[in-house]
Backbone as JSON, one array per atom type, in Angstrom:
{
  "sequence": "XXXXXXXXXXXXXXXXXXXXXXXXXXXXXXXXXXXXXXXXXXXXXXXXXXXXXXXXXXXXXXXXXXXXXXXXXXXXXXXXXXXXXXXXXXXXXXXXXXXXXXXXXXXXXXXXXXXXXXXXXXXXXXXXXXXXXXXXXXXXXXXXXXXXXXXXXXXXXXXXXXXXXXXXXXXXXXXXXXXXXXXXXXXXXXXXXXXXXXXXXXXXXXXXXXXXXXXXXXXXXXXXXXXXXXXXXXXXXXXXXXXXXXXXXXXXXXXXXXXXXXXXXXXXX",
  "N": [[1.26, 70.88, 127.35], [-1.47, 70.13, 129.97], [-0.73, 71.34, 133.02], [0.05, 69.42, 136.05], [-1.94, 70.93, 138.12], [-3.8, 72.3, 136.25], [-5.07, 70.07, 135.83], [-6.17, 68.8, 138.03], [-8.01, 71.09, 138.63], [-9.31, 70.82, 136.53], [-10.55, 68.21, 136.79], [-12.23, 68.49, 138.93], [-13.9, 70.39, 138.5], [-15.97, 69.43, 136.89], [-16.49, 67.46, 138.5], [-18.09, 68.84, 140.24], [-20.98, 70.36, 140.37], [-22.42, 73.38, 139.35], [-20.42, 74.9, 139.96], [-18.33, 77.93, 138.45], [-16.76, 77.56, 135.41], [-13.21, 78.01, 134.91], [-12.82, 80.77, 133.52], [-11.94, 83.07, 130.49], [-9.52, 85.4, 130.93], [-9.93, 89.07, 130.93], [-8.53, 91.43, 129.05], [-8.02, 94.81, 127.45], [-10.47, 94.78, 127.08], [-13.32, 93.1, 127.45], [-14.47, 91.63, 125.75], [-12.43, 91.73, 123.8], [-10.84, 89.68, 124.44], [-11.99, 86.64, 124.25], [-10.55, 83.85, 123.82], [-8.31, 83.72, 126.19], [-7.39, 83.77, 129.51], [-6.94, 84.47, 132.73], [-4.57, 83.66, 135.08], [-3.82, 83.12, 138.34], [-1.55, 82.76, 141.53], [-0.22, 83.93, 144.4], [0.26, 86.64, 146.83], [-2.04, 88.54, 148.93], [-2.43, 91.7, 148.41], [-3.67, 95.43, 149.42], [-6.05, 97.72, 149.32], [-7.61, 101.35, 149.49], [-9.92, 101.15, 148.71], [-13.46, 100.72, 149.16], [-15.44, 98.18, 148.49], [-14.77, 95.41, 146.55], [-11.53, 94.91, 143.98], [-8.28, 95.71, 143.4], [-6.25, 95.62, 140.24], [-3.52, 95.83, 138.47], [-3.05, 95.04, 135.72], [-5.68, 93.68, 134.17], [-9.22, 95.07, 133.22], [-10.69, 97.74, 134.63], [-14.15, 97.15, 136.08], [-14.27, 94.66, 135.0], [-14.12, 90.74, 135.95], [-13.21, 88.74, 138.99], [-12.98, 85.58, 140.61], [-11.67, 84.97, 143.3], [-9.58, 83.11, 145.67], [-8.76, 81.85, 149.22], [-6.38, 80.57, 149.82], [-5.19, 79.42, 152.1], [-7.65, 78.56, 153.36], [-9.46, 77.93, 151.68], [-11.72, 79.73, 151.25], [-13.8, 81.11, 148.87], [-14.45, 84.03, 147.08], [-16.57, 86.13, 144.69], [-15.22, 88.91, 143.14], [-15.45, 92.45, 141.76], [-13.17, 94.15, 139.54], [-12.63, 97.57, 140.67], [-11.21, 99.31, 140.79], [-7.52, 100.37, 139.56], [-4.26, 99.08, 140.09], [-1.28, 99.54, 141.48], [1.74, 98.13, 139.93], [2.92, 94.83, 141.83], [5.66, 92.48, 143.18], [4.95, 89.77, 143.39], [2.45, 89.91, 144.17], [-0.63, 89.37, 143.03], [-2.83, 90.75, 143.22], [-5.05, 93.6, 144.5], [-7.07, 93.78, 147.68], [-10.22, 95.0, 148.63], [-11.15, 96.58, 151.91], [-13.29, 94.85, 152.66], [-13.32, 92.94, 150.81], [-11.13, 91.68, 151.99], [-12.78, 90.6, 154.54], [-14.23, 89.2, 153.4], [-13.14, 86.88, 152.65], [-11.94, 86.38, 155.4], [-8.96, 86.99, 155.82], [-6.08, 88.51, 155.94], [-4.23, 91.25, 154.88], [-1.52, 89.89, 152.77], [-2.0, 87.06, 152.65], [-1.9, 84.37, 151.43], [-3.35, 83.72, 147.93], [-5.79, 82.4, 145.33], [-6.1, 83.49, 142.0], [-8.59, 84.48, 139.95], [-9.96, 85.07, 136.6], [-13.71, 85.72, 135.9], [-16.8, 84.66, 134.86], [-19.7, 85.92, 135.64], [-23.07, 85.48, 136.95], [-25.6, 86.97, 135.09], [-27.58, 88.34, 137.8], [-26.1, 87.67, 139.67], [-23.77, 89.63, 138.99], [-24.88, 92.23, 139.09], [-25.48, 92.57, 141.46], [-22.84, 92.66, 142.35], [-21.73, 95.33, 140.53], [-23.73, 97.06, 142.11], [-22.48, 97.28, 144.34], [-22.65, 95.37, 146.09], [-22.09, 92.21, 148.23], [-21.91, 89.25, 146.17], [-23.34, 85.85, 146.08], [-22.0, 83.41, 148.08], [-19.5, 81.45, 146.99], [-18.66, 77.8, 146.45], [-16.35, 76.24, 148.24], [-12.65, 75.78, 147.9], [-11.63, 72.58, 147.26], [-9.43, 70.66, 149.57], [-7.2, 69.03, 148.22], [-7.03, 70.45, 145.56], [-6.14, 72.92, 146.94], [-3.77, 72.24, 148.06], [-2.14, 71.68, 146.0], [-1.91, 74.3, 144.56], [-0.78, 75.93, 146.24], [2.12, 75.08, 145.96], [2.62, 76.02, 143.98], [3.31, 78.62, 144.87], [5.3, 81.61, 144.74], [8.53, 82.09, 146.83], [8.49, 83.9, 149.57], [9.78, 87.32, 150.18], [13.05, 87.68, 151.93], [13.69, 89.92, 153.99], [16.19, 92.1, 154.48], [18.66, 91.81, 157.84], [18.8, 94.07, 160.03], [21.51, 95.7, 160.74], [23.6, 95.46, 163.64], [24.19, 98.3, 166.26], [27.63, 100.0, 166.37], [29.38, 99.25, 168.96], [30.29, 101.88, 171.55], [33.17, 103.92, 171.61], [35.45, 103.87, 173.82], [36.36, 106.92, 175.57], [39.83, 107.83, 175.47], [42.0, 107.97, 178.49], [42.63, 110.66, 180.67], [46.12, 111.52, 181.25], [47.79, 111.58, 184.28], [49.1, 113.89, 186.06], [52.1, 114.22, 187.7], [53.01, 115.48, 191.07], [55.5, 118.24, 191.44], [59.35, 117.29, 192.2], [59.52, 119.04, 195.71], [61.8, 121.17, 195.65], [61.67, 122.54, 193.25], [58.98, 123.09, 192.71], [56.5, 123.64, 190.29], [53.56, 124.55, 188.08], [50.55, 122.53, 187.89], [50.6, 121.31, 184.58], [47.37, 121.67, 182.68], [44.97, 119.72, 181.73], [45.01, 118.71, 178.03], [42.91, 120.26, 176.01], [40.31, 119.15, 174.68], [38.63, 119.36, 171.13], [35.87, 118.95, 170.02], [34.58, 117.56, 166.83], [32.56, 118.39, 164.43], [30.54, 116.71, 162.8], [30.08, 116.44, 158.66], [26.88, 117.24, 157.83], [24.94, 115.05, 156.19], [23.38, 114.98, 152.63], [20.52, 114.03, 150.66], [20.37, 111.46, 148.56], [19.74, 112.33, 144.93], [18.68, 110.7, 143.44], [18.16, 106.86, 142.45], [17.78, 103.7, 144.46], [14.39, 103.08, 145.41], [11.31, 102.95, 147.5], [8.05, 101.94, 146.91], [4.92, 102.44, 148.44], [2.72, 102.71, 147.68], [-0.35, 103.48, 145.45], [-2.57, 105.9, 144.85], [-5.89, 106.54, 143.25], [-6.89, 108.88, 144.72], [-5.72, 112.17, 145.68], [-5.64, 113.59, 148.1], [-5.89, 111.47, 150.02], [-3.4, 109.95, 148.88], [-1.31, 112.16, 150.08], [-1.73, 112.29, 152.59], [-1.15, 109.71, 153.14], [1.56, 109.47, 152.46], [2.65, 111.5, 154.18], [2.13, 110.17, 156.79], [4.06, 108.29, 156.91], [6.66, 109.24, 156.43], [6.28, 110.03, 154.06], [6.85, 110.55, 150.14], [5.03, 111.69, 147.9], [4.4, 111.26, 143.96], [3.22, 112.2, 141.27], [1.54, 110.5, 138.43], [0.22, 109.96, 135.99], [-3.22, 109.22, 135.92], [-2.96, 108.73, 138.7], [-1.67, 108.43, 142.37], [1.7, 108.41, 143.19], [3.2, 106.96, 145.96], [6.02, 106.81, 147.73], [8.97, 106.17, 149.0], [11.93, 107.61, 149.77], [14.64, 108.68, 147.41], [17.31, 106.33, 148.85], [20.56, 105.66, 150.1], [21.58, 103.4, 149.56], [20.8, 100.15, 147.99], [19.92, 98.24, 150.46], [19.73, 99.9, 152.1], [17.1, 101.09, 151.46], [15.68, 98.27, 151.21], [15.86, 97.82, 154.25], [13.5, 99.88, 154.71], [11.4, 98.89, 153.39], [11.22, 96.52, 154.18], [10.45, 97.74, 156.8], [7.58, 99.55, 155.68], [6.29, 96.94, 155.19], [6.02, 95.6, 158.05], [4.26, 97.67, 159.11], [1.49, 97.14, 158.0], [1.55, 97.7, 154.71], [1.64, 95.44, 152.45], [2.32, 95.14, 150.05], [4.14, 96.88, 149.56], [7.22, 97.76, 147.3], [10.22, 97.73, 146.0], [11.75, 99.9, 143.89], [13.14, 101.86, 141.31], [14.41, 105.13, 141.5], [14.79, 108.22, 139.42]],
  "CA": [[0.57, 69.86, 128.16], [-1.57, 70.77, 131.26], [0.24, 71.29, 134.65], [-1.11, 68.39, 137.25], [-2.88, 71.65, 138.82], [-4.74, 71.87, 135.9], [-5.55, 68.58, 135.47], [-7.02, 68.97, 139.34], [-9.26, 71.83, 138.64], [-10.43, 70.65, 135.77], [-11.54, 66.95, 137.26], [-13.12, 68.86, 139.91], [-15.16, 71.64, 138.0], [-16.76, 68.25, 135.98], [-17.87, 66.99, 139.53], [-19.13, 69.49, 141.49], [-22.23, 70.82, 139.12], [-22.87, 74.93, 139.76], [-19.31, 75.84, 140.11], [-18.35, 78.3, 137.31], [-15.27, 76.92, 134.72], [-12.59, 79.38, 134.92], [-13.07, 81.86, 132.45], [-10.87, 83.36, 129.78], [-8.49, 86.37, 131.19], [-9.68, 89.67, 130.7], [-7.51, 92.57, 128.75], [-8.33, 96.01, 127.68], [-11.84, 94.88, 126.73], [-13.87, 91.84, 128.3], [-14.83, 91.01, 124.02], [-11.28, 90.69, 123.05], [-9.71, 88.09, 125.04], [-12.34, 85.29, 124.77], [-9.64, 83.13, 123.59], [-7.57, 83.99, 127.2], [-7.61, 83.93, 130.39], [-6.04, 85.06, 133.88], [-4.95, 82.61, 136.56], [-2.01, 83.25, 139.47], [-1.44, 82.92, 142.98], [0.48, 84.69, 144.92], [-0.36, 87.29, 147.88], [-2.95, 89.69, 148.78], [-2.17, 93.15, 148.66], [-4.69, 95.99, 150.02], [-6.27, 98.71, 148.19], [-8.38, 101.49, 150.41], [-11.54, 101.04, 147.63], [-14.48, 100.68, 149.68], [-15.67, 97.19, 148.0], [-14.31, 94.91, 145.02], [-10.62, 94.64, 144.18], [-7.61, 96.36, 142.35], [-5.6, 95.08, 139.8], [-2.85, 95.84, 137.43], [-3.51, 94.57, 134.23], [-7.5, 93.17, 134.22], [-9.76, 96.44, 133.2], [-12.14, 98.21, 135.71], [-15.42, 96.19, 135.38], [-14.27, 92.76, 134.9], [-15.1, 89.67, 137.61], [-12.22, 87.6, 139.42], [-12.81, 85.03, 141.44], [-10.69, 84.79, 144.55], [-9.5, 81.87, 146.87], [-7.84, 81.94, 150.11], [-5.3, 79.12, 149.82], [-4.97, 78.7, 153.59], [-9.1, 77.87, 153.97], [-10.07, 77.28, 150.48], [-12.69, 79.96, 151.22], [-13.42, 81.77, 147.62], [-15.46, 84.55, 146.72], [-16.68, 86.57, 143.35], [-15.52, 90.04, 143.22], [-15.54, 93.04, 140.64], [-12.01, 95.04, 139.84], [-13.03, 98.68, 140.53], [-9.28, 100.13, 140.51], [-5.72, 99.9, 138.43], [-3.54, 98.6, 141.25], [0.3, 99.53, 141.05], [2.39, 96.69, 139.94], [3.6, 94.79, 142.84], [6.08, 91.53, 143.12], [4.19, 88.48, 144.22], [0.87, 90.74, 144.64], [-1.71, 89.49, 141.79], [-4.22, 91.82, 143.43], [-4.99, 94.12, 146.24], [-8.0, 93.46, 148.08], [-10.85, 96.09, 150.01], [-11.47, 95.7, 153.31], [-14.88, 94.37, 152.23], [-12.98, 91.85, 150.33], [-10.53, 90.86, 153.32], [-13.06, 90.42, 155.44], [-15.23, 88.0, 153.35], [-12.52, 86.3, 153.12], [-11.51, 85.67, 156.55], [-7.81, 86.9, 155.53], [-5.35, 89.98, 155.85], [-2.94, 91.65, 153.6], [-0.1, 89.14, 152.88], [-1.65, 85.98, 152.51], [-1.68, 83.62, 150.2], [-4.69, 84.02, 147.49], [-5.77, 82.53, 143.85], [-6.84, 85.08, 141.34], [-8.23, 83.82, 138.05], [-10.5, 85.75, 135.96], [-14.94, 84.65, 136.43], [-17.87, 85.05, 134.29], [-20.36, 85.67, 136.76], [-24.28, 85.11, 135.98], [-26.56, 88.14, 135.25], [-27.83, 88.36, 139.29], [-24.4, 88.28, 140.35], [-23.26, 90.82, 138.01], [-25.95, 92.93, 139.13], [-25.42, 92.98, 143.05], [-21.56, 93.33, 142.38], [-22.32, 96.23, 140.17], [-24.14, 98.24, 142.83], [-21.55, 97.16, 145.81], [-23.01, 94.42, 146.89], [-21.2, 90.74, 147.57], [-22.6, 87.9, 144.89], [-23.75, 84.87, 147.16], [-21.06, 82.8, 148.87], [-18.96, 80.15, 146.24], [-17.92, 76.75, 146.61], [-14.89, 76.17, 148.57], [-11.99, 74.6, 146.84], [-10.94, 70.98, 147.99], [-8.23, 70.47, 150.11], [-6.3, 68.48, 147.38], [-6.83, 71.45, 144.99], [-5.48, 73.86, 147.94], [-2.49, 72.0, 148.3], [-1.74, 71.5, 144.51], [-1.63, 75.37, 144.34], [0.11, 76.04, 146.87], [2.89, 74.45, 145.61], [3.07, 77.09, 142.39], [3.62, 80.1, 145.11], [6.44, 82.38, 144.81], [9.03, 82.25, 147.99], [8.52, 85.3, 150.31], [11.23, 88.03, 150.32], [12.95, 88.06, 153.44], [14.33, 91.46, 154.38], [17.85, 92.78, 155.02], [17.86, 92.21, 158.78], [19.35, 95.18, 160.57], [23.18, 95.78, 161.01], [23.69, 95.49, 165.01], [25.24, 99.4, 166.24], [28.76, 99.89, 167.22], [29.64, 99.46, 170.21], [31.4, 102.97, 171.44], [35.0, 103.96, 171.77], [35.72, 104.84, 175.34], [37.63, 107.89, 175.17], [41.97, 107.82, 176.05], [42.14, 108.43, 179.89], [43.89, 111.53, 180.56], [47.44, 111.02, 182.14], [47.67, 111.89, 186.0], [50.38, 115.11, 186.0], [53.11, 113.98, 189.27], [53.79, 116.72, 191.49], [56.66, 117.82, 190.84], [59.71, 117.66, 193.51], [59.39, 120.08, 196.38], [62.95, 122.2, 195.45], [61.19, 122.8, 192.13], [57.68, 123.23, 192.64], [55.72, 124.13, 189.27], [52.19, 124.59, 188.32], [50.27, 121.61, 186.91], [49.4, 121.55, 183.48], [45.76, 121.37, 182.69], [44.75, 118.76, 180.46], [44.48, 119.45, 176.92], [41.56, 120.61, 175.87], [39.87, 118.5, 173.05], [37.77, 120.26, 170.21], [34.99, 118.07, 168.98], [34.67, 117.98, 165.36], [31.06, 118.33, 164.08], [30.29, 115.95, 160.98], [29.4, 117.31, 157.82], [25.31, 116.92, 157.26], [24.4, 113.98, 154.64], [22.82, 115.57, 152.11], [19.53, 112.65, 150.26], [20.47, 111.41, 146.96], [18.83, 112.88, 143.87], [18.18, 109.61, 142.62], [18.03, 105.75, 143.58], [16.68, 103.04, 145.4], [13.34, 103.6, 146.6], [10.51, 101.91, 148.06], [6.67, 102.23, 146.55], [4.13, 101.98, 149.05], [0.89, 102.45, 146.99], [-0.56, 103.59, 144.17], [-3.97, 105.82, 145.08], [-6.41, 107.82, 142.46], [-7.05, 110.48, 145.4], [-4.54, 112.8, 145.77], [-5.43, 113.77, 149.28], [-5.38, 110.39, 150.62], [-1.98, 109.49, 148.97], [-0.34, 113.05, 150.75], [-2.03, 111.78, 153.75], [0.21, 108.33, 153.45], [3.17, 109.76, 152.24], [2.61, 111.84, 155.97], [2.1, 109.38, 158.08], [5.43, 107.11, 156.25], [7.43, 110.4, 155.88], [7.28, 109.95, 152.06], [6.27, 111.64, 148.93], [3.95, 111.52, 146.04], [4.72, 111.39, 142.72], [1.9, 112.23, 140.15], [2.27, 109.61, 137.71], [-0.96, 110.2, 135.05], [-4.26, 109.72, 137.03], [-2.61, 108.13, 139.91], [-0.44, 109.33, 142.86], [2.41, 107.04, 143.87], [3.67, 106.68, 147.69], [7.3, 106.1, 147.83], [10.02, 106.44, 150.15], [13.46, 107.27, 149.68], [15.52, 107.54, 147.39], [18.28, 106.14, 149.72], [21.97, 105.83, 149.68], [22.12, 102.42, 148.56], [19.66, 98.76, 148.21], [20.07, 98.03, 151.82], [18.96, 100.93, 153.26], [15.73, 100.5, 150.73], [15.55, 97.13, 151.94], [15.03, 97.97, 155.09], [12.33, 101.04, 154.51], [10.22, 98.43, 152.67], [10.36, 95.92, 155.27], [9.3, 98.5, 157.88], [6.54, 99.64, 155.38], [5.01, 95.89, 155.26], [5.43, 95.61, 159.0], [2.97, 98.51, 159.21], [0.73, 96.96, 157.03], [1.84, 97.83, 153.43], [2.19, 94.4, 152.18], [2.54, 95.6, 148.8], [5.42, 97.64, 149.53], [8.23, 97.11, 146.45], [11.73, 98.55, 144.95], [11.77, 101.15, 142.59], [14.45, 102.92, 140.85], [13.27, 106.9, 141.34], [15.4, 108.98, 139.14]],
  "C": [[0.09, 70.49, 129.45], [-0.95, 70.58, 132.28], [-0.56, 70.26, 135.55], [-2.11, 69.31, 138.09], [-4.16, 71.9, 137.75], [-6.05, 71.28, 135.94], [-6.89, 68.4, 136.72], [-8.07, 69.47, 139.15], [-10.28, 71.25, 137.81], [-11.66, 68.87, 135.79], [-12.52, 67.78, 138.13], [-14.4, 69.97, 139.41], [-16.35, 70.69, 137.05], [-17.26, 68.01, 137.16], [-18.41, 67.96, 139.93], [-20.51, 71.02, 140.65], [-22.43, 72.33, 140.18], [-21.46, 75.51, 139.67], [-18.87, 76.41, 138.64], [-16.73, 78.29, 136.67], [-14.57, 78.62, 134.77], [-12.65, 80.18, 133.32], [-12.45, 82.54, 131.75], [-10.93, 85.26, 130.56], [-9.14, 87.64, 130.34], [-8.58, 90.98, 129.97], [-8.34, 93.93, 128.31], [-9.45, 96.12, 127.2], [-12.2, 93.49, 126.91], [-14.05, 90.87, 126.66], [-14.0, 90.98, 123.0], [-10.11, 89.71, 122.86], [-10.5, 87.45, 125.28], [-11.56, 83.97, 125.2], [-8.75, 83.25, 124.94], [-7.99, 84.29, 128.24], [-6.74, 84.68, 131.64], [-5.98, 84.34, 135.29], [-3.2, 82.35, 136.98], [-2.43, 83.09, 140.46], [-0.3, 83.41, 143.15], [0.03, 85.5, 146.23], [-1.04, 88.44, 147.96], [-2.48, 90.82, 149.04], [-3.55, 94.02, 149.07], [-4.88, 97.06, 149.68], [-7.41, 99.5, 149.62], [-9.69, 101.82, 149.49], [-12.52, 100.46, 148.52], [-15.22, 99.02, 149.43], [-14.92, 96.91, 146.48], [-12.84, 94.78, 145.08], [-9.77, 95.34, 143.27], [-6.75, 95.48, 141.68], [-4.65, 95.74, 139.07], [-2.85, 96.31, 135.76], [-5.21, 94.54, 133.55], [-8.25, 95.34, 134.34], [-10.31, 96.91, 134.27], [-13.1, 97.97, 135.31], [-15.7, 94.98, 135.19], [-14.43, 92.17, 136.2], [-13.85, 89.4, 137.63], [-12.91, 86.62, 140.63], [-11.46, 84.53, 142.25], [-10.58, 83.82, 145.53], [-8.35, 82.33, 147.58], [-6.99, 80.79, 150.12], [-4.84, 78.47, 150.99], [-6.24, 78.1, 154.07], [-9.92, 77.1, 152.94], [-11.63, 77.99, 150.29], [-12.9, 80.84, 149.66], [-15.18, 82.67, 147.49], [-15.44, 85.2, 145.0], [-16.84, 87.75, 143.66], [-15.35, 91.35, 141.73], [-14.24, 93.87, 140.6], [-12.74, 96.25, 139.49], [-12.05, 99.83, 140.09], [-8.53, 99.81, 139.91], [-5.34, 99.82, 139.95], [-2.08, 98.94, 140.51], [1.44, 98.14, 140.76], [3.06, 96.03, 140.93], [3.94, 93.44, 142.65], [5.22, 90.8, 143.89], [3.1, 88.71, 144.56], [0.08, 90.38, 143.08], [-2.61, 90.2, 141.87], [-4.37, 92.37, 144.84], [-6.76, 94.11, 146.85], [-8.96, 94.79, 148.95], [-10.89, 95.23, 151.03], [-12.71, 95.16, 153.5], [-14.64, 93.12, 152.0], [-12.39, 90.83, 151.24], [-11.0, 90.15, 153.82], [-14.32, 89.15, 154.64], [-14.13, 86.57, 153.06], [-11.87, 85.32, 154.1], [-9.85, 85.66, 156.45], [-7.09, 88.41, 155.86], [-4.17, 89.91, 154.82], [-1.68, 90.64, 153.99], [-0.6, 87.9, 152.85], [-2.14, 85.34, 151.21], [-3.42, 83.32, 149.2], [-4.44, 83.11, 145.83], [-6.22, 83.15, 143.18], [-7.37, 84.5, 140.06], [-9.61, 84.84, 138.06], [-12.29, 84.94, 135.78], [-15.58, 85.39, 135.46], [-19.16, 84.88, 134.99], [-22.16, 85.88, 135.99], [-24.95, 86.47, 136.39], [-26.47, 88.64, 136.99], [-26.76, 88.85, 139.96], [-23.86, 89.08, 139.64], [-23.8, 92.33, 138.44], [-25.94, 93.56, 140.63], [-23.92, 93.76, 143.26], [-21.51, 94.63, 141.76], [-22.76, 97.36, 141.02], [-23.39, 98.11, 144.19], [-21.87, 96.52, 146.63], [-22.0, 93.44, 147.09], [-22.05, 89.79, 146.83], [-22.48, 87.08, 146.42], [-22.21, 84.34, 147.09], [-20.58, 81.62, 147.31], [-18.81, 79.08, 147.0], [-16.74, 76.97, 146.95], [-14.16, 75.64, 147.98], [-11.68, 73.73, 147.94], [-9.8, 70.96, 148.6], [-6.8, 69.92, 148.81], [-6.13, 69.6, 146.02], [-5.36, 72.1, 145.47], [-3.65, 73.12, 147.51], [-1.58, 71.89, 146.79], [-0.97, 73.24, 144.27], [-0.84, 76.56, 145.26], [1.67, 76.13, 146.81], [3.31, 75.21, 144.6], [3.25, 78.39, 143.77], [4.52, 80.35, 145.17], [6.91, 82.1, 146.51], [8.81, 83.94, 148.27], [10.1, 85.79, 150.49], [11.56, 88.01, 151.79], [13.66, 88.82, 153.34], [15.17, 91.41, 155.12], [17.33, 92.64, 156.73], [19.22, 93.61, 159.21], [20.68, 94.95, 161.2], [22.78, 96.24, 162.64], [24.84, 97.41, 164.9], [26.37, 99.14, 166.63], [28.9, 99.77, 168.15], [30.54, 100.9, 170.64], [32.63, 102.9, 172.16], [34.74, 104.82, 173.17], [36.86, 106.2, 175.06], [38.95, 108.07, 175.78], [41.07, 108.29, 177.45], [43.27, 109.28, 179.34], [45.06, 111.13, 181.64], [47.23, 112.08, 183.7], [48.67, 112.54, 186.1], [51.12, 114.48, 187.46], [53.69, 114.98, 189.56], [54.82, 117.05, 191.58], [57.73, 118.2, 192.2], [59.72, 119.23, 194.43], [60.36, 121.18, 195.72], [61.98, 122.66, 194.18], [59.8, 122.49, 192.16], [57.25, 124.05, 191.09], [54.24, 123.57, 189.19], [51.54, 123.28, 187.61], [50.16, 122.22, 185.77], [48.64, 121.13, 183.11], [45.87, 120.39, 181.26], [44.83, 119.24, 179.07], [43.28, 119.15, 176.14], [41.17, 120.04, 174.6], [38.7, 119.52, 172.57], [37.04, 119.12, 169.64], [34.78, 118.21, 167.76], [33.31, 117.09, 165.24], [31.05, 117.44, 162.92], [30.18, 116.62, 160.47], [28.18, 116.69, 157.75], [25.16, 116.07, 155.83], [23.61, 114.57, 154.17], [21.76, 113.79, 151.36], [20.05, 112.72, 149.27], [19.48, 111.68, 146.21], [18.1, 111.47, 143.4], [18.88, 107.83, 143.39], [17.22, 104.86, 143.95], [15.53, 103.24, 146.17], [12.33, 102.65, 147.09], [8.89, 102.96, 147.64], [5.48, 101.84, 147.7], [2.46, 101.72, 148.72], [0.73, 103.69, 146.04], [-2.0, 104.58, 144.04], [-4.17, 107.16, 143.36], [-6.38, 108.84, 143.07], [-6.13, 111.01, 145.64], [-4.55, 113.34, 147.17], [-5.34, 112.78, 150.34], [-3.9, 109.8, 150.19], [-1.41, 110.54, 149.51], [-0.42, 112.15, 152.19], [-1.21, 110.37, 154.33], [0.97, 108.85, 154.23], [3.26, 110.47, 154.03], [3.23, 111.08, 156.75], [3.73, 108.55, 157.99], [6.37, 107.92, 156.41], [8.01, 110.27, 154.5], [6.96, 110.82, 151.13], [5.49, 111.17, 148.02], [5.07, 112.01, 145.26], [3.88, 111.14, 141.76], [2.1, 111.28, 138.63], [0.36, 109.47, 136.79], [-2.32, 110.38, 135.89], [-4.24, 108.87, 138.08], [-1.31, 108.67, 140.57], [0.31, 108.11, 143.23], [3.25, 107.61, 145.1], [4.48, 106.57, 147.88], [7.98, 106.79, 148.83], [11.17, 106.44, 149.82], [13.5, 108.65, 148.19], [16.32, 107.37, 148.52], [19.8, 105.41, 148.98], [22.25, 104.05, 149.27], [20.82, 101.54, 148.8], [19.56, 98.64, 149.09], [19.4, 98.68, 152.63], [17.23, 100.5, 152.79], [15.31, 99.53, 151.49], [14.88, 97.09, 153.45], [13.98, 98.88, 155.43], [10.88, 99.78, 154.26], [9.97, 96.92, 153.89], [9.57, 96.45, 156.44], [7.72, 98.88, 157.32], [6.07, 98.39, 155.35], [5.12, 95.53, 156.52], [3.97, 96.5, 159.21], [1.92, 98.32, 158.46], [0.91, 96.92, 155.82], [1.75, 96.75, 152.67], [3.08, 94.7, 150.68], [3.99, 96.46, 148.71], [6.89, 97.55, 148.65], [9.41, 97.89, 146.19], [11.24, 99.17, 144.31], [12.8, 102.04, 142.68], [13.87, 104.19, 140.42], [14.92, 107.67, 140.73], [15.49, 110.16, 139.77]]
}
């Protein structure tokens, strides 16, 4: 039975004449999933592809149409990239895309799969944007809303110790006159060095992205202090491993402060 969000779209794509019915779901060829489609919300992730959008699953070549779920502004763009799989991320957006938008990495987006007309096929194609869509309705908006995943909230940070004052040394009493002797000098403490934590081989890690170029993902990993890992014809970004979930935890919330949104777990052997 359809979901009442459905039910919404599909009263509304009967009134408002030009808007295009959602469209059956791409897979590893646009001519053998008529029968299927592709339709989530969730949050935008951010891809550094020049125009268009990355995905997952959906081939390179296919259309999505995109809505912002906080304005209801929606455009028609083309997936140019594989996007790394990311929780609660249906797609990562250019900064082409962002910005027609009117949105940044992390907010709340719908993704469904478009059959866009010749013209528009044609501008997206050479890196253009297709003309402006129909906004969705407020009563849509809020319908779909209502299907988004809760946001992770991140480990917050263990407060430090407070430190150990160190023993007072005792105050030597001179000793009586008839028997004068020499003080004795404190005794002399020896600090004891730690031993050096060595990184675990394997573990909790944190993925920060997913690029084809191999000199822009070193260039990340740099800036993050992380590493590549060549993973067929894509480099992956990660951080860690680290000594347990927690620590992870907090790596990956620092990477989506800095932007990352996308930033997820991964178990790195």
């Amino acid at each position: 039975m359809p979901s009442p969000v459905d039910l919404i779209a599909l009263t509304l794509a009967a009134a408002l004449p030009g808007q295009d019915a959602p469209p059956p779901a791409a897979g590893p060829s646009a001519a053998s999933n008529e029968g299927e489609r592709y339709d989530a919300v969730g949050y935008a992730g951010a891809t550094e592809q020049a125009t268009g959008a990355a995905h997952a699953t959906l081939p390179v070549g296919s259309f999505v149409e995109v809505t912002a779920l906080d304005s209801g502004r929606t455009v028609l763009l083309m997936i140019a990239a594989v996007a790394a799989p990311a929780a609660m991320q249906p797609i990562a957006l250019s900064p082409d895309a962002l910005r027609q938008l009117a949105i940044a990495p992390g907010a709340p987006v719908r993704v469904r799969t478009a059959r866009p007309s010749p013209p528009d096929e044609a501008a997206l194609r050479a890196g253009q944007a297709a003309p402006a869509r129909l906004d969705a309705p407020p009563v849509l908006l809020a319908g779909l809303r209502k299907d988004l995943p809760p946001r992770g909230t991140p480990m917050a940070a263990k407060p430090a110790p407070e430190p150990i004052a160190a023993p007072k040394q005792p105050v030597a009493k001179p000793a009586p006159r008839p028997q004068q002797r020499p003080i004795d000098p404190p005794e002399r403490q020896v600090a004891v060095q730690p031993k050096p934590q060595t990184a675990p081989a394997s573990g909790w890690g944190v993925q920060v992205a997913a690029l084809s170029n191999e000199a822009n993902a070193r260039a990340l990993a740099s800036r993050l202090g992380g590493r590549v890992r060549a993973a067929g014809k894509l480099y992956r970004v990660q951080l860690g491993p680290f000594a347990d979930r927690a620590a992870a935890e907090a790596a990956r919330a620092g990477a989506i402060r800095r932007g990352h949104a996308g930033a997820a777990l991964v178990r790195i052997p």
